[in-house]
C-alpha positions in Angstrom: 67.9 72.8 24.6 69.0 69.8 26.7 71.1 67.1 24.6 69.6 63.5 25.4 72.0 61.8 23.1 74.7 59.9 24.1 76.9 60.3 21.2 78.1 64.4 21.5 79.6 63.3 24.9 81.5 60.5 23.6 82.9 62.9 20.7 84.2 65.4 23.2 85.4 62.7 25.3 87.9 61.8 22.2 88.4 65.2 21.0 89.7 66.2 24.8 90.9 63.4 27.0 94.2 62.7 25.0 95.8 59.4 24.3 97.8 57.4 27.0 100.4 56.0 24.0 100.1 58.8 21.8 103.6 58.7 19.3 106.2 61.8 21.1 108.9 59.8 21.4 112.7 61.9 20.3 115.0 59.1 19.7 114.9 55.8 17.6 115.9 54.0 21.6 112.6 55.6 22.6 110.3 55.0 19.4 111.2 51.3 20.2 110.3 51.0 24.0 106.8 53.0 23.3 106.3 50.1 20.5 107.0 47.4 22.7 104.2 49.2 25.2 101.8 49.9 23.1 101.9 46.2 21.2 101.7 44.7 24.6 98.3 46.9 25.6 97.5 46.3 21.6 97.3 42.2 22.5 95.3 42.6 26.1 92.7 44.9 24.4 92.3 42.7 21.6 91.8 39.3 24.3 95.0 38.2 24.2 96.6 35.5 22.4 96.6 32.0 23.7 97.6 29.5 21.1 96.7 25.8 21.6 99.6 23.3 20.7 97.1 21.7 18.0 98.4 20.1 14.6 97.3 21.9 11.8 95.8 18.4 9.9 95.9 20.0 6.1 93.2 19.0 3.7 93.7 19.5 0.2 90.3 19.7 -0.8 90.9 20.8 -4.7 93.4 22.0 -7.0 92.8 24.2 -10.2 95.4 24.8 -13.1 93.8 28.6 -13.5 95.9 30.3 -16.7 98.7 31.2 -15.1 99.1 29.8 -11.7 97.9 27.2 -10.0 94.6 27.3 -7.3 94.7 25.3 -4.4 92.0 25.3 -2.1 93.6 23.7 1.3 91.8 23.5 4.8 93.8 24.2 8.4 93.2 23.5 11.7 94.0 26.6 13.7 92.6 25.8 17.1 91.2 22.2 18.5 88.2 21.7 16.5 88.5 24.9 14.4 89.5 25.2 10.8 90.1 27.8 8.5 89.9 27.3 4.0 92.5 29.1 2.2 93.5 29.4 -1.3 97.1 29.1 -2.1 97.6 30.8 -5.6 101.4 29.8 -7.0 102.4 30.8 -10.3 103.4 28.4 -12.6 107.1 30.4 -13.2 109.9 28.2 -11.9 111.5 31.6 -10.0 111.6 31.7 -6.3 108.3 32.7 -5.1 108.0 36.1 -3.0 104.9 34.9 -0.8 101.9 37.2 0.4 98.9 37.3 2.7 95.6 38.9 1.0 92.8 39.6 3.6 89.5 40.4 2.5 87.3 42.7 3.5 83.2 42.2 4.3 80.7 40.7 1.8 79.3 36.9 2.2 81.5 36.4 -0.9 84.2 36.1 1.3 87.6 35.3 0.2 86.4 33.9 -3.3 86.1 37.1 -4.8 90.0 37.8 -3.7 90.6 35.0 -5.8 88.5 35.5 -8.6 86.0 33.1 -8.9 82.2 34.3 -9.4 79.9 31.9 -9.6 76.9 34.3 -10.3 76.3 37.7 -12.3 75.8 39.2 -8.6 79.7 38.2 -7.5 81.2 39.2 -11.2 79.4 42.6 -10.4 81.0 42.3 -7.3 84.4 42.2 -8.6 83.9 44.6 -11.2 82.7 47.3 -8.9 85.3 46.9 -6.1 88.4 45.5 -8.2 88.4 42.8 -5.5 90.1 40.2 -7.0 93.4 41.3 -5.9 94.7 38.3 -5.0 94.6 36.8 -8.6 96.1 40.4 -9.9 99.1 39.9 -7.5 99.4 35.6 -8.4 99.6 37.1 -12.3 102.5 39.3 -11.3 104.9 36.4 -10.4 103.8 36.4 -6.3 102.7 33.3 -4.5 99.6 34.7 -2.5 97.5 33.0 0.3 94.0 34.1 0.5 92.3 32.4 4.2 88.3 32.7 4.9 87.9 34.5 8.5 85.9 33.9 10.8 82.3 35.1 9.9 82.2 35.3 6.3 80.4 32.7 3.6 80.9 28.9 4.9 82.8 30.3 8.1 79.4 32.5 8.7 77.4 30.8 11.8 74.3 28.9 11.5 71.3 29.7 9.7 73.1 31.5 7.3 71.9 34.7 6.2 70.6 35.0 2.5 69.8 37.9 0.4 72.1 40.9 1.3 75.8 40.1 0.2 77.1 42.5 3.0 76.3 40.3 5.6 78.0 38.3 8.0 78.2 37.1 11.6 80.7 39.8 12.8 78.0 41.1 14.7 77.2 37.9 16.9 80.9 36.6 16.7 81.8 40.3 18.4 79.1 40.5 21.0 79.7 36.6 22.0 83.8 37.0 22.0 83.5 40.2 24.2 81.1 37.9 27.0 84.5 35.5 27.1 86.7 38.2 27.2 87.7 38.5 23.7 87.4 40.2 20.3 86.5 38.8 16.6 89.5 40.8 15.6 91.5 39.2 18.1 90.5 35.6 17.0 91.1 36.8 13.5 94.6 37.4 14.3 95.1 34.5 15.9 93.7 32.3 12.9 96.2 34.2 10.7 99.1 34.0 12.4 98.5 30.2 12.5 98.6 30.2 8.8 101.8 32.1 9.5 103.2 29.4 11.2 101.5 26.6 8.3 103.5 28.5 5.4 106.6 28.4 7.1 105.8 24.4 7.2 106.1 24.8 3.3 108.2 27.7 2.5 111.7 29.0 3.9 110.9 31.2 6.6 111.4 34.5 4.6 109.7 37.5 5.5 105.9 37.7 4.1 104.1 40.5 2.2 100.6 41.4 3.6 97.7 43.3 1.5 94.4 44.2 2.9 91.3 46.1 1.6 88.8 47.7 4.3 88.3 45.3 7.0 91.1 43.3 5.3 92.9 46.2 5.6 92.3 46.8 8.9 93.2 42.9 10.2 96.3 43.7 8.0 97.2 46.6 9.7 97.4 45.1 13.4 98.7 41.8 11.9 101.5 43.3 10.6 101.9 45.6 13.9 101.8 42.5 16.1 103.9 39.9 13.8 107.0 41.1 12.8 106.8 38.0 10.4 105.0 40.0 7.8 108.2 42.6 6.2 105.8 45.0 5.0 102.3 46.1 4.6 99.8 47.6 2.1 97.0 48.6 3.1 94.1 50.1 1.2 90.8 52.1 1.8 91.2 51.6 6.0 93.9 53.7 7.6 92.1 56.9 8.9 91.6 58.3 12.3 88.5 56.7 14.9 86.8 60.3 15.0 86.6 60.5 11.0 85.8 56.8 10.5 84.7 54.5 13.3 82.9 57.4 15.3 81.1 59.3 12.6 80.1 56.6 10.0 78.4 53.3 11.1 80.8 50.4 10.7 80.8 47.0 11.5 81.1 45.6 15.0 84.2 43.8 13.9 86.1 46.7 13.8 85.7 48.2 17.2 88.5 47.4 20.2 87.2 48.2 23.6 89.3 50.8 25.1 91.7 51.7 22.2 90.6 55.2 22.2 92.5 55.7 26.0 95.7 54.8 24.2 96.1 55.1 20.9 94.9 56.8 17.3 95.0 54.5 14.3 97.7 56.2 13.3 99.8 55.8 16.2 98.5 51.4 15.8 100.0 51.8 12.0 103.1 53.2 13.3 104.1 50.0 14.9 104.7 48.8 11.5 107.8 51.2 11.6 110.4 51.1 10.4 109.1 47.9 8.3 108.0 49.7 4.3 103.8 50.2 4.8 102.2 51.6 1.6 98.7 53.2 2.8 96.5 53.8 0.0 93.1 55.9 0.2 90.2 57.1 -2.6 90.2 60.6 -3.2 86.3 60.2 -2.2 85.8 57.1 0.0 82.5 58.3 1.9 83.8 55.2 4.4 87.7 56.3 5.4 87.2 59.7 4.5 90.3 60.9 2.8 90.9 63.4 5.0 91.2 61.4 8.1 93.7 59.5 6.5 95.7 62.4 5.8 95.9 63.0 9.6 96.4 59.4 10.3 99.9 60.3 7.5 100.8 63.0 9.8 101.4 60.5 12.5 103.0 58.5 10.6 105.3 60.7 9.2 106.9 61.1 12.8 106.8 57.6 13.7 108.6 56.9 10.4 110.8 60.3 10.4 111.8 58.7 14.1 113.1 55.6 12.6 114.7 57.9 9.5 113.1 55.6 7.4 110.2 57.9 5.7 111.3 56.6 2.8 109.5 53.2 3.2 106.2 55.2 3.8 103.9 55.6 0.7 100.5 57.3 0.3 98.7 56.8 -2.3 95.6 58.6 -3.6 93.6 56.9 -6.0 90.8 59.2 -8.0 88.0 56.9 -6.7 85.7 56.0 -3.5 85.6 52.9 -1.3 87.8 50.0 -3.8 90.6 48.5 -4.0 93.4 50.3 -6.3 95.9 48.7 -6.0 98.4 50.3 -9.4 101.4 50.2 -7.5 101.3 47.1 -5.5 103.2 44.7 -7.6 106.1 46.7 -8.2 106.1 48.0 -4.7 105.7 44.7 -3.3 108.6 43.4 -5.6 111.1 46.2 -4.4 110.5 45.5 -0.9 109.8 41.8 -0.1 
């Protein structure tokens, strides 16, 4: 019977052309030069990364004594005309601060429920069902965390917002528009975050910065950390898998797609430019969205990358008995051993 669908072709297109920058390097000299290549290809695909001399013009807007730490809510300019919120979360303990980055994931919640704060039963459920407030679990282990809104999500979300379906967002008309100018919404996410990079090293000594991510979180966490070698280490949860298991066989948001990635690279091989930096990669034993075996392959890739650098000791996999949610058991005390 003839196939009409477009999709079979694209599979066997993946399953048989190979990938350009696929990990085989022999030496630690040669893991390093196929890094710098693939980060360079990494930047064009994503639309590259032009970064306006602007002044970042903080706004304070509020500032909450919340049990233990203190919840600041300041606003950033990160290019001419274009601001980004972000909670600062610093615990009240006079020790040195180790800082982080937590990026969340979909949900017009946005970075609120990162935080904590639920202003409804519908975000409390939220929370509960996802542990998403992982931000506030890491400020009430002793960690100084900043939390930015990206682009597309609750007040960042372009006009008429969209009511009535938390999951929603503007990814999809932020991707399709960035890609007519020659960009992606990833890339512009990136940039916004590595402006707030450059905005905490305005505050804090320029030590090296934890980053944690859950699902698209994870994901933005994943190439941030790839791309920056600002951030010293990376955990990222429910999003490292391969594109045939994830991205190809289970609808996902258009946020997550980078034109042309397939012809170089596996996700696995994009993690691996974390190396030889410590990247914990946590997965649920039943997460019907990263399927857990696909992150298992995406850990066999890994393991060379890492085994190249002789540093498989900084590489963690965890498995979680759960499905698509944030875990999170080790992260404080793996975060405190390696920042």
């Amino acid at each position: 019977m003839a196939e009409f669908r477009s999709m079979p072709g694209l599979l066997r297109w993946y399953e048989q052309s190979g990938r350009q920058l696929a990990f085989n390097a022999q030496s630690t000299v040669e893991a390093i030069s196929w890094q710098q290549n693939l980060c360079e290809i990494v930047r064009r695909l994503l639309g590259g990364f032009q970064f306006s001399a602007v002044d970042f013009d903080p706004q304070i807007i509020e500032t909450e004594q919340v049990n233990d730490y203190t919840c600041e809510l300041v606003v950033i300019q990160t290019q001419p005309g274009e601001h980004m919120p972000c909670y600062v979360l610093t615990p009240h303990n006079p020790v040195p601060h180790k800082t982080l980055i937590a990026l969340h994931g979909h949900g017009t919640f946005g970075v609120k429920s990162i935080v904590g704060i639920a202003n409804s039963a519908a975000e409390t459920q939220f929370i509960q069902a996802f542990n998403m407030d992982y931000g506030r679990q890491l400020a009430l282990h002793g960690f100084r965390v900043y939390t930015p809104l990206l682009r597309g999500f609750a007040e960042r979300m372009e006009t008429p917002p969209i009511d009535g379906d938390m999951w929603q967002s503007s990814c999809k008309t932020l991707s399709l528009n960035a890609m007519l100018c020659g960009k992606t919404l990833l890339g512009m996410r990136l940039m916004d975050v590595m402006r707030l990079i450059d905005y905490i090293h305005t505050r804090h000594e320029a030590a090296k910065l934890g980053c944690v991510g859950f699902s698209g979180g994870g994901t933005l966490a994943m190439y941030l950390t790839a791309l920056d070698d600002r951030i010293g280490c990376a955990y990222l949860s429910g999003s490292v898998n391969t594109f045939g298991d994830s991205l190809m066989s289970i609808e996902h948001c258009a946020c997550n797609y980078v034109p042309g990635i397939l012809q170089y690279a596996e996700m696995g091989d994009l993690a691996g430019l974390i190396a030889p930096r410590p990247l914990l990669v946590e997965a649920g034993e039943h997460d019907p969205i990263y399927p857990i075996e696909g992150a298992k392959k995406a850990l066999e890739i890994l393991h060379q990358i890492y085994g190249c650098f002789d540093a498989n000791d900084r590489l963690t996999f965890h498995v979680f008995d759960g499905e698509h949610r944030w875990d999170g058991s080790p992260a404080a005390e793996w975060f405190a051993k390696w920042l």
